[in-house]
N, C-alpha and C positions, 0 to 999 in steps of 0.2 A: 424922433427918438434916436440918440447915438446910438453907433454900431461899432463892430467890433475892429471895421474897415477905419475909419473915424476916430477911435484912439489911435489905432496901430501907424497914421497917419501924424497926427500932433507928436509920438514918441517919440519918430522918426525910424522906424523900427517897423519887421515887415509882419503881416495878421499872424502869423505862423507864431511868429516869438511874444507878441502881443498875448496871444492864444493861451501860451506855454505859462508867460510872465503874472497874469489873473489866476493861473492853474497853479502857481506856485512852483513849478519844474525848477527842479534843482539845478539844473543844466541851463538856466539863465541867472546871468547874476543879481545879485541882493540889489545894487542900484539901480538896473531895468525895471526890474520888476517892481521898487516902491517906485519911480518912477510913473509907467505904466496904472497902476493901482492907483496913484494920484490923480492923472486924468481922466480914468474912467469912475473916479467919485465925484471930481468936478463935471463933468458932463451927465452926470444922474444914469450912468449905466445899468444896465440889469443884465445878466446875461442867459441866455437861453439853454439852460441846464440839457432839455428835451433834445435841442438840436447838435448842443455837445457830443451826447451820449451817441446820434445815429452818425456825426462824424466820425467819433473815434471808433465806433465797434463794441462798446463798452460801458455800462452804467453805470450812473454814478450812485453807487450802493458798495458798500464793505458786507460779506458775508461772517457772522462770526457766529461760527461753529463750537456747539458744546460737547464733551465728552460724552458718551456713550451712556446716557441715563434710563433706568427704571421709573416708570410710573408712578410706582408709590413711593419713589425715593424724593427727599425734602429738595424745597427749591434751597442752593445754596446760596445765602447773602455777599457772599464772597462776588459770584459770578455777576450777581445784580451792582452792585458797588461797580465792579468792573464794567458792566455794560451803560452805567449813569455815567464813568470817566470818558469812555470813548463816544456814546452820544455827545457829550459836549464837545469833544475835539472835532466830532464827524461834522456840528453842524457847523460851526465855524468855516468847514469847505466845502460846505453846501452839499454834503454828499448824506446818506440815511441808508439805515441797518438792515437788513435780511437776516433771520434768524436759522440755521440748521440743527436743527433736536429728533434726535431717533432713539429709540431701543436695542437696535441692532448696529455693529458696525456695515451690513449692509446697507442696511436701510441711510442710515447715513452716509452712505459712501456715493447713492442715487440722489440722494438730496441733494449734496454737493455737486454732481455732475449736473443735475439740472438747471442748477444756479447757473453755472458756467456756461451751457449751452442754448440753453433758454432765455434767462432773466438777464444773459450776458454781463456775470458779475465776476469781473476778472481781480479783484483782491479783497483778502480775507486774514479775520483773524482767528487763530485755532485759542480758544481759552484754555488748554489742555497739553501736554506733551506725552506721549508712548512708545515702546518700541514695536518695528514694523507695522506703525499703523498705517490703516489701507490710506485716508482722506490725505495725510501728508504726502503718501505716495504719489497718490493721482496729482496733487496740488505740483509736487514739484517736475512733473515729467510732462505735465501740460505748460508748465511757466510761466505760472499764475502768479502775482505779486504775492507772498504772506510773509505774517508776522506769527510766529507762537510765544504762546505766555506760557513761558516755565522753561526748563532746564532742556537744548532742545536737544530730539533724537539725536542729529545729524551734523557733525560739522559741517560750517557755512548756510546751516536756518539763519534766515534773522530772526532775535528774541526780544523782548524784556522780560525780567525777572527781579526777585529778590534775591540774598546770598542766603540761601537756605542753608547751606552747610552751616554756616556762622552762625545765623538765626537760632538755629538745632543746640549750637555749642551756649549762647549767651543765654537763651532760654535758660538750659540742664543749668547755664553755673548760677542764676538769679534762683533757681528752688533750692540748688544744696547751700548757698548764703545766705540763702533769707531765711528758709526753711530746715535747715540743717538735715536733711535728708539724707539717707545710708543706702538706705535701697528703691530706687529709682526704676520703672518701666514707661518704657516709649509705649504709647498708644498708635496705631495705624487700622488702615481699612484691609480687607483682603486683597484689595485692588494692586497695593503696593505701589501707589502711583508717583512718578517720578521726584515730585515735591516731599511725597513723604520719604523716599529714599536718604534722600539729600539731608532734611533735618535728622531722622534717626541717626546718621553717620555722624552728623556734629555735635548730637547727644553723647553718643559712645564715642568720638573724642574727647569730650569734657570728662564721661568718668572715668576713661583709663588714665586722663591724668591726674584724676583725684586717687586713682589706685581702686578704684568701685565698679563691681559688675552692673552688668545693666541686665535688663529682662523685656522682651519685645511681648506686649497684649495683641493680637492680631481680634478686633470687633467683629463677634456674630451674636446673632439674635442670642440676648441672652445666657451669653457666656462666661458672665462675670464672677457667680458664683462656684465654679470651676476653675477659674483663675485664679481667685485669691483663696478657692484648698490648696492650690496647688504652690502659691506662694504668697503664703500669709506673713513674710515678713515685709512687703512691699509699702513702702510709706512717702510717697510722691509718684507720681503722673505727669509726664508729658504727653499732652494729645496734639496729634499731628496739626486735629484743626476744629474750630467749635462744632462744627456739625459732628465728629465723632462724640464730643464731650457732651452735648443735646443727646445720642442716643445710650450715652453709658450712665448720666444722672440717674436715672430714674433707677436702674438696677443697685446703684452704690448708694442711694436711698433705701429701698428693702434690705441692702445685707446692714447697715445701719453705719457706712462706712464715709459717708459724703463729708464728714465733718472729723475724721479721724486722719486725712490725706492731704498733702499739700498737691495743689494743682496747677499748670501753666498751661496754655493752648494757643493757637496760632489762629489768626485771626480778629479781628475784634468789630464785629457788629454788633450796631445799635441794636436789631434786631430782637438777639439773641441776648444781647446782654438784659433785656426787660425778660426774658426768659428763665437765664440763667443767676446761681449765686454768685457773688463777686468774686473773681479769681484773679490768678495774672496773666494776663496777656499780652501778646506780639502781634503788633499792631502794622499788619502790610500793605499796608495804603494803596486799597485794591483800585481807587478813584486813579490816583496816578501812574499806578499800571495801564487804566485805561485808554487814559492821557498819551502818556509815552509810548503804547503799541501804535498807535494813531500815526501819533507825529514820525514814527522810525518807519511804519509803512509808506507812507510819503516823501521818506529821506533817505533814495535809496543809496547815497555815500557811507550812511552806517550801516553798521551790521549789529549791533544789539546796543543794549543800555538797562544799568543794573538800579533799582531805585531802594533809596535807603527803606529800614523800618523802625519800629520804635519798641522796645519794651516798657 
């Protein structure tokens, strides 16, 4: 059975960079390393993931850590699409997932350290962005490899994302053209979470330059009929994302309104869409976020990367 002595030999190149060159280390160049990768396909190499791991200090696992979730709260398609993007990138480098889900930002904050101390899982992906959150904290003060998906706390995170402000703006201007809409409210969660920030603001750019107010819905249990006494001239919806628009259906169903409102929403699973009535959507191509958080955590010459989306 070749060895890793045995390439690194034919490449003319020493284990160390051979090592690196199979590891895809940015730090050797593009011709080594196909180089390198050539020999060890022609000698029928395999390499020994197990022994890697107790050489470096380090597993080969990515942690990706979700937001700070409730029990009874829906699984998001969004997060799933996202975690089928990055399982394909991940296995391409022979590397597999670790999952971190709490209740608590504590409780998550001890998940995460145990990863790192225990399961010795030195990079991760945060599916999430916040301000003063604890897990980014500890992530970046131990200096731990990550990537966050979404707009990040901190300058100098590395990210991907979409251009949510934009997204916000081309959404608002695709309901008041198509739908010739006057009065216009942004849908969000109470969370206020940094994605939804972003699109709100590109909404209320689009209608101050139409000259149109806008009106923010903040979703609770059951608040809809509240909302629209309170502003019953509102005749188009943007929701930040379908999992908001999966929990406001059913109430704009009983006030008998579902069919009186033009709608847009961010996101577009298959999911949901056999759930939901046809609307329009903005379609964030969660698969290549997953993709490209992947590959940016492995490239560490970059520092973020913005991936288109679709209306």
């Amino acid at each position: 059975m070749a060895t890793i002595k045995d390439i690194a030999k034919l490449a003319g190149v020493s284990i160390s960079t051979a090592s690196r060159a199979l590891n895809d280390n940015p730090r050797i160049s593009e011709a080594t390393r196909t180089k390198v990768k050539q020999i060890a396909a022609e000698l029928g190499y395999s390499p020994n993931y197990n022994a890697q791991t107790l050489t470096r200090g380090e597993a080969n696992m990515v942690g990706l850590v979700f937001p700070v979730t409730d029990q009874s709260a829906l699984a998001n398609p969004f997060h799933i699409d996202l975690m089928r993007g990055a399982g394909v990138a991940l296995e391409q480098r022979h590397y597999t997932m670790m999952v971190a889900i709490a209740e608590t930002e504590e409780r998550l904050l001890e998940t995460v350290k145990s990863m790192v101390t225990q399961s010795k899982v030195h990079n991760f992906l945060l599916l999430y962005t916040k301000e003063k959150d604890p897990v980014t904290d500890y992530l970046r003060d131990a200096g731990m490899n990550f990537v966050v998906i979404g707009h990040p706390e901190k300058q100098g995170d590395r990210f991907v994302d979409n251009d949510n402000i934009q997204a916000g703006f081309l959404a608002t201007q695709k309901l008041l053209d198509d739908h010739h809409c006057q009065h216009v409210a942004f849908v969000t969660s109470p969370h206020h979470w940094t994605f939804e920030v972003d699109r709100q603001l590109g909404c209320r750019q689009c209608l101050n330059e139409r000259g149109l107010g806008g009106t923010e819905w903040v979703v609770e249990e059951d608040n809809a009929p509240q909302f629209f006494t309170q502003h019953p001239e509102i005749d188009g919806l943007v929701c930040a994302d379908d999992i908001l628009f999966l929990q406001i259906y059913r109430q704009l169903e009983a006030l008998g309104r579902q069919d009186q409102l033009a709608i847009i929403c961010f996101n577009n699973s298959r999911l949901l869409g056999r759930l939901l009535p046809a609307i329009d959507r903005v379609d964030l191509r969660p698969r290549q976020l997953g993709i490209a958080a992947v590959e940016l955590l492995f490239n560490r010459q970059a520092d973020h990367q913005f991936i288109s989306f679709a209306l």
